[in-house]
C-alpha positions as CSV (number, residue, x, y, z in Angstrom):
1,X,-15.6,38.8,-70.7
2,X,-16.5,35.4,-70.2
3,X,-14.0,32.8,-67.9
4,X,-14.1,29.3,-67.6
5,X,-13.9,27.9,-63.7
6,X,-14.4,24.2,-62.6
7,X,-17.0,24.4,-60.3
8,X,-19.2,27.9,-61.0
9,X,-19.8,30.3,-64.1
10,X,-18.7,33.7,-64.7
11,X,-21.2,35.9,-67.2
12,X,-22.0,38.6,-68.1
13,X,-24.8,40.5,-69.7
14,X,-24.5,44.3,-69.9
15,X,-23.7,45.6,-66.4
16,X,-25.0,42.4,-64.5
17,X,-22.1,39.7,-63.8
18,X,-23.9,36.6,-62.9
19,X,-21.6,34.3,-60.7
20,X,-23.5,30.8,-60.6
21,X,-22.5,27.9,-58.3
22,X,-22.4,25.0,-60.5
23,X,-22.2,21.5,-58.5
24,X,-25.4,20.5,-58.5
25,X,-24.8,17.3,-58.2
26,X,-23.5,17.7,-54.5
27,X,-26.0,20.6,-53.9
28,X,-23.5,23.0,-54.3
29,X,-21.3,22.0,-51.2
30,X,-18.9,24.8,-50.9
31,X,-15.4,23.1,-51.3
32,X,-11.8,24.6,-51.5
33,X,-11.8,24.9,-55.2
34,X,-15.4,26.6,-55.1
35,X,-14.1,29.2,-52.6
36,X,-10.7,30.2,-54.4
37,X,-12.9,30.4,-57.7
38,X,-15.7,32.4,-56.2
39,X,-13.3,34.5,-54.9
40,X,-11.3,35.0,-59.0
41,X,-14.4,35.7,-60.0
42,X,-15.2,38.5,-57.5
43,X,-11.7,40.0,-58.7
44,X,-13.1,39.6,-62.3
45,X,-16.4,41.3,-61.5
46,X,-14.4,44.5,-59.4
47,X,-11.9,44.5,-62.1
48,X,-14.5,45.2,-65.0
49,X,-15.5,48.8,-64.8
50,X,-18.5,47.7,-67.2
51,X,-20.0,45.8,-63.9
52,X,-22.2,47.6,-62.0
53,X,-23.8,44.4,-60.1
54,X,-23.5,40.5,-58.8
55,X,-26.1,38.3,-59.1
56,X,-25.1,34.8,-57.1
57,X,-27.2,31.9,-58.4
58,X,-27.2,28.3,-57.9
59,X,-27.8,25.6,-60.7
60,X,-29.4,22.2,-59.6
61,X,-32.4,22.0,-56.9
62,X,-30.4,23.3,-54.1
63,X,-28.6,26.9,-53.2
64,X,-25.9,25.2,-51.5
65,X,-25.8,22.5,-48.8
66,X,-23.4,24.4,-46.6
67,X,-19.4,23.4,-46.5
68,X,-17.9,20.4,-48.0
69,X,-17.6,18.2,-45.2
70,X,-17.5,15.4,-47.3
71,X,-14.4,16.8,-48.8
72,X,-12.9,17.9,-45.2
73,X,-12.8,14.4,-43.8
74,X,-12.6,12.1,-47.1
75,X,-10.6,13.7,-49.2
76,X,-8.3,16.5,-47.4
77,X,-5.9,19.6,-49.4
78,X,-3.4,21.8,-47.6
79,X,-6.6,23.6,-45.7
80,X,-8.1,21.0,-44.4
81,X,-4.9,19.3,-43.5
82,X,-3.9,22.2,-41.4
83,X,-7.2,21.6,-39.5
84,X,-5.1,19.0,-37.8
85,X,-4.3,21.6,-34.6
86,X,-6.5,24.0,-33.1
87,X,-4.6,26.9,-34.5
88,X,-4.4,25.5,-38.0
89,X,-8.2,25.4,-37.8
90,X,-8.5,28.6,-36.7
91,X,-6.2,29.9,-40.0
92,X,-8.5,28.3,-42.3
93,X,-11.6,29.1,-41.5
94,X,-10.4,32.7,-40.5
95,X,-9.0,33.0,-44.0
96,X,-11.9,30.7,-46.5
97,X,-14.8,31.2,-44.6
98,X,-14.7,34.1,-42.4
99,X,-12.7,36.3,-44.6
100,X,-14.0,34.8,-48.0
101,X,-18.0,36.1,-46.5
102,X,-16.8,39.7,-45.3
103,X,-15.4,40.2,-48.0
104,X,-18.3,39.8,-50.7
105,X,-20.5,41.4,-47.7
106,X,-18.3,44.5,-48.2
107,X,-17.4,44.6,-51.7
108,X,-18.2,47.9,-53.4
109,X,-20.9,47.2,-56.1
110,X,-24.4,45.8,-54.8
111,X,-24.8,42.2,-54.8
112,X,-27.9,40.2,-55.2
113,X,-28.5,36.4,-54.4
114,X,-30.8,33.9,-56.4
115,X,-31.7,31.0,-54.1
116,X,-33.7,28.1,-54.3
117,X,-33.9,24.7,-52.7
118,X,-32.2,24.2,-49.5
119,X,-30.0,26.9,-48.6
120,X,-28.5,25.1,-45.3
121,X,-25.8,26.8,-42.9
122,X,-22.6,27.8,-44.6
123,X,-25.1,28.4,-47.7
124,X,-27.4,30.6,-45.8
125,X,-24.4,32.7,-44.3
126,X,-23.0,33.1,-48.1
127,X,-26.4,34.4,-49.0
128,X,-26.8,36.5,-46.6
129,X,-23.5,38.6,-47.3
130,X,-25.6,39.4,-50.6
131,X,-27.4,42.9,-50.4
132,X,-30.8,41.2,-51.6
133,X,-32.0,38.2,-52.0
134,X,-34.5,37.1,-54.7
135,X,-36.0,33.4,-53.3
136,X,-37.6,31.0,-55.2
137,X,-40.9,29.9,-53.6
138,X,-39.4,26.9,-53.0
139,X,-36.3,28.0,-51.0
140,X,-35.9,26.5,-47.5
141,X,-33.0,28.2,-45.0
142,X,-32.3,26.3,-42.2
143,X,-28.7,25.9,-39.5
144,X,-29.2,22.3,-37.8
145,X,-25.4,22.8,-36.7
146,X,-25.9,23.1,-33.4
147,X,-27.2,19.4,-33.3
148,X,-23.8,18.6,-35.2
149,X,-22.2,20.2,-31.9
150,X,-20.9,23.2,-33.9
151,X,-21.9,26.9,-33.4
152,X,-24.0,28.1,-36.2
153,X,-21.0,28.2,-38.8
154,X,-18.0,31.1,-38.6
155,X,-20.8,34.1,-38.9
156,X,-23.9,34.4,-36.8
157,X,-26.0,36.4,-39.2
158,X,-29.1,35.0,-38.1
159,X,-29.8,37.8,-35.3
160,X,-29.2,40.2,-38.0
161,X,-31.5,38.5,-40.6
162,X,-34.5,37.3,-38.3
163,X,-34.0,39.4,-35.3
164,X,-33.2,38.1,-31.7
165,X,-35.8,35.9,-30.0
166,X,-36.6,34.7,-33.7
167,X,-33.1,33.8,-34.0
168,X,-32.6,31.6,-30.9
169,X,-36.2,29.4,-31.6
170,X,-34.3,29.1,-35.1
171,X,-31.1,28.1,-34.3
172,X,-31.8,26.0,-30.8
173,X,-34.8,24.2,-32.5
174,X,-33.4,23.7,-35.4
175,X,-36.1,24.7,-37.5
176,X,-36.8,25.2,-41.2
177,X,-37.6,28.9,-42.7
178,X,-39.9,28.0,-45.6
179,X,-39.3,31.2,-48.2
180,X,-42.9,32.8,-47.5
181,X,-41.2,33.1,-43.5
182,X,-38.6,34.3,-45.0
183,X,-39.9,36.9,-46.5
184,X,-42.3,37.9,-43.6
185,X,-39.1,37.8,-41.4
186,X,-37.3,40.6,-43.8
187,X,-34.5,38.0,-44.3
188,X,-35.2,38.0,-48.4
189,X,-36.5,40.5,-50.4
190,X,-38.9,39.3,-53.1
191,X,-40.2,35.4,-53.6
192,X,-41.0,34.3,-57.3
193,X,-42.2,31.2,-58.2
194,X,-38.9,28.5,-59.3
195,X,-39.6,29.2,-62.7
196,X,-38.8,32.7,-62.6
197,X,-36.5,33.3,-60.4
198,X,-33.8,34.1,-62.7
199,X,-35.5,36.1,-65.0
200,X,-36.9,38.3,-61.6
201,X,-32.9,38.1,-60.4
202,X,-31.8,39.7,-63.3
203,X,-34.2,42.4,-63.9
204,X,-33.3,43.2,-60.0
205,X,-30.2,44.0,-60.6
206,X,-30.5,45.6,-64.1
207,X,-32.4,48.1,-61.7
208,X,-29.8,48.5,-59.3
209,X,-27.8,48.8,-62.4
210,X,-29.6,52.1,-63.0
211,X,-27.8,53.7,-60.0
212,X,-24.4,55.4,-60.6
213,X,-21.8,53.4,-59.5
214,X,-20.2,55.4,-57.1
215,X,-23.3,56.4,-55.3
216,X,-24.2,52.8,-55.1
217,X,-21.2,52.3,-53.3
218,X,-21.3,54.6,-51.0
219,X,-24.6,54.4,-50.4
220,X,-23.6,50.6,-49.7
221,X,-21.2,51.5,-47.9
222,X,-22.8,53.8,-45.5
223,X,-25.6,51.1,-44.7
224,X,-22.8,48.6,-43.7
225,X,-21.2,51.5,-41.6
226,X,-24.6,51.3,-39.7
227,X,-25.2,47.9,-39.3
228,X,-21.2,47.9,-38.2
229,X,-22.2,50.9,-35.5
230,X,-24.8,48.6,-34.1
231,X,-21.9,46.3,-33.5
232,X,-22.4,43.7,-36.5
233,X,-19.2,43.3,-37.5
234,X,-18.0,42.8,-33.8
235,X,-20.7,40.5,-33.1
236,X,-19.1,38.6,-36.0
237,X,-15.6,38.9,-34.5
238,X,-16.9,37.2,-31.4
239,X,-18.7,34.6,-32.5
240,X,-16.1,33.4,-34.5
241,X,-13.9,33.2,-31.6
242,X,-16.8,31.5,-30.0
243,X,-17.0,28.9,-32.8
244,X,-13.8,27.8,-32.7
245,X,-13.8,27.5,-28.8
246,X,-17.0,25.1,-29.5
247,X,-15.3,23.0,-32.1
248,X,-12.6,22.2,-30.5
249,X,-14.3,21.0,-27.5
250,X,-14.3,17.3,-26.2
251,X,-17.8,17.1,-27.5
252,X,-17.0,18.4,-30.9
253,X,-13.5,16.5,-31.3
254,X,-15.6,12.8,-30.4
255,X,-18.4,13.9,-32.3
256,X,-15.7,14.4,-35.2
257,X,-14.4,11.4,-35.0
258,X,-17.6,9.3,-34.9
259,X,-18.4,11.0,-38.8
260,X,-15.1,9.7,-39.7
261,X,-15.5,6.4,-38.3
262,X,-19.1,5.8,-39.8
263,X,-17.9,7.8,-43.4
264,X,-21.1,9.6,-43.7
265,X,-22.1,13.0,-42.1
266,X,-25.9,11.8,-43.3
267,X,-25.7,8.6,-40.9
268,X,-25.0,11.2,-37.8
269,X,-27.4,13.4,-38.7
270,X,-30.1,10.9,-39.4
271,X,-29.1,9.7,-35.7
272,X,-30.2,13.3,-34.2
273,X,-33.1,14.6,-36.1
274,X,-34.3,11.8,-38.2
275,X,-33.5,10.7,-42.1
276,X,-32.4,13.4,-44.8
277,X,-34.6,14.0,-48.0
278,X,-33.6,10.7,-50.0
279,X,-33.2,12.9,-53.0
280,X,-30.6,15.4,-51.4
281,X,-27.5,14.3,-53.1
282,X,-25.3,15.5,-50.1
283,X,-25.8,16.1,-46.4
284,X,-26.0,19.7,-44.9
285,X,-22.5,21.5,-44.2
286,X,-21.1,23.2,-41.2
């Protein structure tokens, strides 16, 4: 069963669903819409017995840019209105970010992303709650955030991705993983050339498709259970906390305010580490 959404795709071919981001022309900037609908179409794919994987792709040059933040300050809904108050912000993130990640990191059939292009913070931490990740040679991961005064987005999976030390010279420096890194750093699996990286996304999971469903699962679910022993999922738990401590802050709140008052993120981040790529159609999220 094929469904029509607004701003991603929903196919399927055999036992692969393929759920595909599909703004390109704001480098797949994760908005409310995006979120509710990537979320429908995870109910769709653990509805259909007939599914036995997710591939997560991206159309356009870019994975994603990140959150929205266009959308957050410009152009609010009910979620970003209740942003207004400490506690509102807390709900919101806790509920579309947070929970919305977790919940694809723990959902019961194996998930595999298909990235390319930038795949910048709130973009990197949705890839990473995939099982595996397929890269296209020219995929670049990168979290400048803390130069926007945040704290690395809701999850901090960079420590689990790249490791520790690796993790502060990334985040701190505000560096750019190039997807050849990335591989050498374990945080994707395989790295195809842009051409291909569908074609090598698809015939990933039709393997993983070979695997019966319930021991996928709880073969899945046994590998989260260690990664949650070696205190992942607390980790998680605190740095959210931390986060919205951080954002909330006088330097957060001013810093805020002066993206409003200039009406472009791209202008304050051109400020701090120097102009975007011209050809980026938006500016990284948080």
């Amino acid at each position: 069963m094929n469904k029509t959404f607004e701003t991603l795709r929903y196919e399927i071919d055999g036992p692969v669903a393929t759920v595909t981001l599909a703004r390109p022309e704001a480098a797949n900037a994760q908005n409310t819409t995006m979120l509710d609908e990537l979320d429908a179409a995870f109910d769709l794919a653990d509805a259909d017995d007939a599914v036995r994987v997710v591939v997560l792709a991206a159309d356009g040059r870019h994975w994603s840019a990140g959150h929205d933040l266009k959308e957050l300050l410009t152009d609010p809904d009910d979620w970003a209105r209740l942003r207004e108050t400490p506690e509102g912000k807390w709900r919101h993130e806790e509920v579309m970010y947070f929970g919305r990640c977790v919940r694809i990191r723990d959902f019961r059939k194996p998930t595999v992303a298909a990235v390319q292009g930038k795949c910048v913070a709130a973009g990197m931490m949705l890839a990473c709650m995939c099982d595996l990740i397929v890269a296209a040679d020219d995929a670049v991961f990168s979290n400048p955030v803390l130069r926007m005064t945040g704290a690395g987005v809701e999850l901090l999976v960079e420590p689990w991705e790249i490791g520790i030390r690796k993790a502060k010279e990334f985040l701190l420096l505000a560096q750019e993983i190039d997807a050849a890194e990335a591989w050498r750093l374990g945080l994707v699996n395989r790295v195809v050339p842009r051409d291909l990286l569908a074609g090598e996304a698809a015939e990933v999971a039709r393997q993983v498709a070979l695997v019966p469903p319930e021991t996928a699962m709880r073969v899945k679910e046994s590998i989260n259970h260690a990664a949650d022993l070696m205190g992942q999922r607390d980790s998680w738990k605190y740095h959210f906390a931390l986060h919205q401590y951080v954002s909330n802050t006088k330097t957060a709140t001013d810093a805020m305010a002066a993206r409003k008052a200039k009406g472009s993120i791209g202008d304050v981040i051109a400020e701090q580490r120097g102009p975007a790529d011209p050809a980026d159609p938006v500016d990284p999220g948080a």
